[in-house]
Each structure stands twice: as C-alpha cells, then as structure tokens.
C-alpha positions as CSV (number, residue, x, y, z in Angstrom):
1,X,28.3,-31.1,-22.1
2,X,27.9,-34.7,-20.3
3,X,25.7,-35.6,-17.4
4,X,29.4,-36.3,-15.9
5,X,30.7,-32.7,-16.3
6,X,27.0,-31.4,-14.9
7,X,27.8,-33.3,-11.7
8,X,31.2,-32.1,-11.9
9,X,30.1,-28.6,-11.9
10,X,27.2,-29.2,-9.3
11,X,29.6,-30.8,-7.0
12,X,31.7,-27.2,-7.2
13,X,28.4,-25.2,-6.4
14,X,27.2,-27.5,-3.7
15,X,30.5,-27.2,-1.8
16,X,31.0,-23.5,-2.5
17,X,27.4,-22.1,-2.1
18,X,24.5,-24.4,-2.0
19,X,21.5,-21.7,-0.9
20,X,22.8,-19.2,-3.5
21,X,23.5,-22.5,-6.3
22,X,19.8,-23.1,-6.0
23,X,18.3,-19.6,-6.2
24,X,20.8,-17.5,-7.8
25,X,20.2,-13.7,-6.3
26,X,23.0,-11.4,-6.5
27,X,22.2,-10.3,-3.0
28,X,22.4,-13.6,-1.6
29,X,26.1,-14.7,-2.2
30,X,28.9,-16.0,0.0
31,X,25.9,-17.2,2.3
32,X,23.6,-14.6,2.3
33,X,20.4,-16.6,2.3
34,X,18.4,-16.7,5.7
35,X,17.7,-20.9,5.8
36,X,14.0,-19.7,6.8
37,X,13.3,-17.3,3.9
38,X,15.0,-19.8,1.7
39,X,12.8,-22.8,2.9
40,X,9.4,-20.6,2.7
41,X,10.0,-20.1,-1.0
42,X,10.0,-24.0,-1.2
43,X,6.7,-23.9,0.4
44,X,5.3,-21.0,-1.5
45,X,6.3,-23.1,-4.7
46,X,5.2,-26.5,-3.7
47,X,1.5,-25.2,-2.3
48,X,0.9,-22.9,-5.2
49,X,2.0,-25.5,-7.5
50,X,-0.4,-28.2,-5.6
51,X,-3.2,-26.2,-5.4
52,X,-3.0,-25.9,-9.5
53,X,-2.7,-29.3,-9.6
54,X,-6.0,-29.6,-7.7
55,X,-8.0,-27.1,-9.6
56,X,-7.1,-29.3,-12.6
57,X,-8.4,-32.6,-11.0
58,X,-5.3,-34.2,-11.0
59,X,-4.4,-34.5,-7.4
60,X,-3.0,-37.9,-7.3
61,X,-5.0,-40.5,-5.6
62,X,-2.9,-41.4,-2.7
63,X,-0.6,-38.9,-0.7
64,X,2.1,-41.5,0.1
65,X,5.6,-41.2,-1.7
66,X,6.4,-37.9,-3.7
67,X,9.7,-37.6,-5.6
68,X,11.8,-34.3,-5.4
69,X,14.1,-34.8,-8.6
70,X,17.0,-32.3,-8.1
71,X,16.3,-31.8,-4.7
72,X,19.6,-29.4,-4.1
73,X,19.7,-28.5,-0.6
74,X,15.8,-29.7,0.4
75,X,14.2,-26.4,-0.4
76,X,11.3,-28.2,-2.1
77,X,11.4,-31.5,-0.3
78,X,10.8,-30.3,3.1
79,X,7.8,-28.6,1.5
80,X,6.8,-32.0,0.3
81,X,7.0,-33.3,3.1
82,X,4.1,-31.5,4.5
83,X,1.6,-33.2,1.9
84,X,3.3,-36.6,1.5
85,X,4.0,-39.5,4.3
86,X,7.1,-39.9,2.7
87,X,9.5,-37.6,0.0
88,X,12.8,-38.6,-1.8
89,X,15.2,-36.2,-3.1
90,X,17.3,-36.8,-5.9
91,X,20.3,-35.4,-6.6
92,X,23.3,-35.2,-8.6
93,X,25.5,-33.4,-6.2
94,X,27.0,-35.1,-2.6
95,X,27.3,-31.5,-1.5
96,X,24.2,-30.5,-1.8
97,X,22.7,-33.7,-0.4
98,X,24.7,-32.9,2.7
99,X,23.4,-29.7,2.5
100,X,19.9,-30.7,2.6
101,X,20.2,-33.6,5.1
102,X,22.0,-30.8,7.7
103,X,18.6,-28.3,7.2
104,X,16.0,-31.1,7.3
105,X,12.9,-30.5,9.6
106,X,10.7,-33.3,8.3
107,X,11.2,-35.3,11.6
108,X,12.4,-38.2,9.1
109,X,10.3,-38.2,6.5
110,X,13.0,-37.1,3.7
111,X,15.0,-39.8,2.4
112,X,18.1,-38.1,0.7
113,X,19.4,-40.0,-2.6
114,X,22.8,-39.9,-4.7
115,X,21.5,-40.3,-8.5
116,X,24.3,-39.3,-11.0
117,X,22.8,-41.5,-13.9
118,X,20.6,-40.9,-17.1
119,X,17.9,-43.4,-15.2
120,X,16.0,-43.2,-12.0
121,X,17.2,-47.3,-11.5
122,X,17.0,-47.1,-7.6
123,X,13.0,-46.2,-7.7
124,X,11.0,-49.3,-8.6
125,X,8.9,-48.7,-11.1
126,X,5.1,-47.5,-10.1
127,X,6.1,-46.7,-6.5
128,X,5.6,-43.1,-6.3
129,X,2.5,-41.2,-6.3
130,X,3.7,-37.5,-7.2
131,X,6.8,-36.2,-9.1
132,X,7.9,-32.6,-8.9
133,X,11.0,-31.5,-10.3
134,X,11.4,-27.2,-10.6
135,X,14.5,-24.7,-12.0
136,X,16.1,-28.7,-12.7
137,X,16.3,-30.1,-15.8
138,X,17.3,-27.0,-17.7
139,X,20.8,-27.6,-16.0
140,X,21.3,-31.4,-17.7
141,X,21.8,-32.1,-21.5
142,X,18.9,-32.4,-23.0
143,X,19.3,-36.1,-23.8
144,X,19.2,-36.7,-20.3
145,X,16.4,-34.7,-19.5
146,X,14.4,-36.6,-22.2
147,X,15.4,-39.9,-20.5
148,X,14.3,-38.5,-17.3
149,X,10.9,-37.5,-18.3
150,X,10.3,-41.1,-19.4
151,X,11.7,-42.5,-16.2
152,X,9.5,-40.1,-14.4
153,X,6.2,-42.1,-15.8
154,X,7.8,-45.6,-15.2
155,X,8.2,-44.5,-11.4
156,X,4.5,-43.1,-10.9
157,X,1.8,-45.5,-10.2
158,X,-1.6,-45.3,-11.8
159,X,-3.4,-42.2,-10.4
160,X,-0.2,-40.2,-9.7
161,X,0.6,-37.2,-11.0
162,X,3.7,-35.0,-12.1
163,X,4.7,-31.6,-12.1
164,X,7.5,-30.2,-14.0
165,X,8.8,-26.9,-14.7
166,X,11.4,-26.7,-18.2
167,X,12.4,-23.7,-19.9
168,X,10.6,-24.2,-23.8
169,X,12.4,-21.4,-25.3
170,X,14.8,-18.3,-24.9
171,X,13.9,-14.7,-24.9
172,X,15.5,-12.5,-27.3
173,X,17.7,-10.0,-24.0
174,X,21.5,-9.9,-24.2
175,X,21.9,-13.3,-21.8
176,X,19.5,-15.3,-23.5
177,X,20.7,-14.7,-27.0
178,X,24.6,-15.1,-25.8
179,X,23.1,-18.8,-23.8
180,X,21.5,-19.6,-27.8
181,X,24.3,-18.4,-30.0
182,X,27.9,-19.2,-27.6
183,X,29.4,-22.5,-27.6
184,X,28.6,-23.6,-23.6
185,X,32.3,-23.3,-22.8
186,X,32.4,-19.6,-23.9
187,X,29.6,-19.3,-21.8
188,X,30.9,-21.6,-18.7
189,X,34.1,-19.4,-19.2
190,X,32.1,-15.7,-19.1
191,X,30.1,-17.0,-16.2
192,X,33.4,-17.8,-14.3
193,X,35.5,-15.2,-14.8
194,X,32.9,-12.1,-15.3
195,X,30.5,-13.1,-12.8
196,X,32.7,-15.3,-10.3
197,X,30.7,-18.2,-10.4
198,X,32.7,-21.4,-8.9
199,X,31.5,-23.6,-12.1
200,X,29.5,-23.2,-14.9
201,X,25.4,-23.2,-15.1
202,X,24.6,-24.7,-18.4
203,X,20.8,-23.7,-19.4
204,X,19.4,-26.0,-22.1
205,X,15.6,-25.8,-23.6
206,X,13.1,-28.2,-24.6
207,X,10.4,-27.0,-26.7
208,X,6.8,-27.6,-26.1
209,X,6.3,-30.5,-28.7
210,X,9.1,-31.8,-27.4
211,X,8.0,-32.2,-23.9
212,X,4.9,-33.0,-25.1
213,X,5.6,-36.0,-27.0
214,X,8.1,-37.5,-24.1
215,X,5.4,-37.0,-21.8
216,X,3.2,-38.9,-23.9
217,X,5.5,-41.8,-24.9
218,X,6.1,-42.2,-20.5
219,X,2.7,-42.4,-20.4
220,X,1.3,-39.5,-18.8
221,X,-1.4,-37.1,-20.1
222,X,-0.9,-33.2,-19.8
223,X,-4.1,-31.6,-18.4
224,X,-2.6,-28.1,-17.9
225,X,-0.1,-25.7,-17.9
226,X,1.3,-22.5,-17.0
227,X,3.6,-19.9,-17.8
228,X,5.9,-19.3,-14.9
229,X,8.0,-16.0,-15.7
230,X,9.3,-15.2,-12.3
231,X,11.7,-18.3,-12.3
232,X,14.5,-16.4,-14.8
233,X,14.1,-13.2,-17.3
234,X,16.3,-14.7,-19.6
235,X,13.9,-17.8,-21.0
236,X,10.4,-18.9,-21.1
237,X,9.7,-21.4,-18.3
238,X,6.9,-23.7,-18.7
239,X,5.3,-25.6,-15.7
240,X,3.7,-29.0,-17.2
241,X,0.7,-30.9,-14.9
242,X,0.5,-34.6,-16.1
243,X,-1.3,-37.5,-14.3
244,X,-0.9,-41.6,-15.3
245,X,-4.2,-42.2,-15.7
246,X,-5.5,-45.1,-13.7
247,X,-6.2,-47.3,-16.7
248,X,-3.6,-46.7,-19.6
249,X,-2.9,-43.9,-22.3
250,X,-5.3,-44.3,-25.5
C-alpha cells in the first residue's frame, strides 16, 4: 500500500470515528469515548514515557518545541503541551486535525499541521527539541516510516531527544499471523466486512536492526528501550529513546 491510500484510509476513520480510530476498543465505537478519559491516557503516555526519558539522562536540553508526529485527534499533543512552550501535530488526516483542533485545551500552544508526504519539509531542520510519535508508524509503508525516522533527526537540534514507539515483530496468535501471511487487501477486506471498520488499518513492522540502523544514519544515539505490550496483543511494540548528541555521532 502507498502513503496516498494510508491517507485515503485515515481520511475515512477521521471522519467516521476519530476517538475510537486512535484507540481502537471494542467498547468504545460509534462515539463511545468520554474526551476526558481519552485525553488522560495521552497524559498517562506522555509522563510515563518522559519520566523514562529522564531516568536515561536524555531529557532534552531545552523544553521549547516538541513534535507530535501522527497527532490524530491531539490525544498526545495536548499532553505535550504541558512540558513544552510550544507542540506541533502532524497529521495525515484533515479529519482528524479537525478533530484535534475542536478538543484543544492548550490555550494556543498546539499548532495543528497537514503533512501527507514521505518528508517532514515544513519543519526546518534543527528546530525542535523533542520528537514523540506512539501507535503511528506501524500504520504507513515501511518505506515511509524509514524516511521518517531520518527526517525525525534532521528536525531535532543538538541536545533534543526522540521517542518512538514501532512494532519490531509479530506474535504468533490468529491476527498476527493472518496480518504476516495475507496480502493487506485480504486483510483491508476482512477488517471491513467482518469487523465493520470504515477503512482498512494496515500494520507493518520494522525490526530492531532495522530501526536501529535508521536511527543511527539520522543521527541520533539509542540510550534505551522498552518493551511496551499493552499497546496491541497481536505484535511486539518497541519504545526507542534516542537523543542528538550535542556534538555529532562518532
């Protein structure tokens, strides 16, 4: 699948269900989400995710720009916005940037951004001080992730950091194993018509060496790591902390 028909299908989500898009729950569709339980697990993800990021020494050195990169409907920019002057959500979907710009609380401090490209070309390059992107890139082709990752180091500035959560591999349960071994448009197909979902959720990988060797090629340096199971059953979701170091990558 393209990045076009990923913003195809996102533009279907954000206009049927945003809330439920982002965190799919069974219990929460046609609207079921409460906007303050779904805004408080943004925060629970953003300061548990932070406070890792400290305990690794890699908070970034300034606290004035943070980039939400598939920002949805705000959950985790809002939360941002807490720690950061200023936060920009990216997204792929008008929808759900309409979405997150009717639910904002940050008193102005969100700046809501189309990006629809392979390339982050409207941030200038080391302008940001913190990049977090969660439960995102597993939804583009993986080509585009890749390019992503190294965008993400040309936008930090020296002392920033990044946090970035990517499935590395499947696990071997019914869902998983179909999402490996079906073309994606059996799988688009099984999703709609079994499961009612308005468009397809593609789910793509990138293993470990992978990510670590984009990572490494943008310029960052991994200084930790952690395993973050309750984000899907189905695959192996890895949460990479990276900083640009101040003077440049040996």
């Amino acid at each position: 699948m393209s990045l076009e028909d990923t913003a195809r299908d996102w533009t279907r989500h954000g206009n049927d269900d945003p809330l439920w898009a982002v965190l799919v729950d069974p219990a929460k569709r046609g609207g079921g989400w409460d906007i303050d339980d779904f805004l408080a697990t943004g925060k629970e993800d953003v300061d548990t995710a932070l406070g890792v990021l400290d305990r690794l020494g890699g908070t970034p050195t300034q606290t004035g720009v943070a980039l939400d990169f598939g920002c949805g409907a705000g959950r985790l920019t809002q939360a941002l916005a807490a720690h950061y002057d200023k936060v920009i959500g990216l997204d792929i979907s008008e929808p759900m940037l309409a979405t997150a710009r009717r639910l904002d609380r940050t008193g102005g401090r969100a700046d809501f951004q189309h990006n629809a490209t392979a390339d982050l070309a409207a941030i200038p390059t080391a302008s940001v001080d913190l990049v977090f992107t969660s439960i995102v890139l597993q939804h583009v082709p993986p080509d585009a992730a890749e390019k992503y990752l190294l965008e993400f180091g040309r936008v930090l500035r020296p002392g920033g950091a990044a946090i970035i959560l990517m499935p590395t591999g499947i696990r071997p349960t019914i869902q998983g194993l179909l999402f490996r071994y079906a073309p994606p448009a059996v799988v688009g197909a099984l999703q709609q018509r079994l499961l009612h979902y308005p468009a397809p959720m593609q789910m793509n990988t990138l293993p470990v060496r992978i990510m670590t060797s984009h990572l490494s090629r943008a310029g960052l340096r991994i200084i930790g790591t952690t395993d973050e199971p309750q984000h899907a059953p189905h695959w192996n979701f890895t949460r990479y902390y990276a900083i640009r170091p101040k003077t440049s990558v040996a």
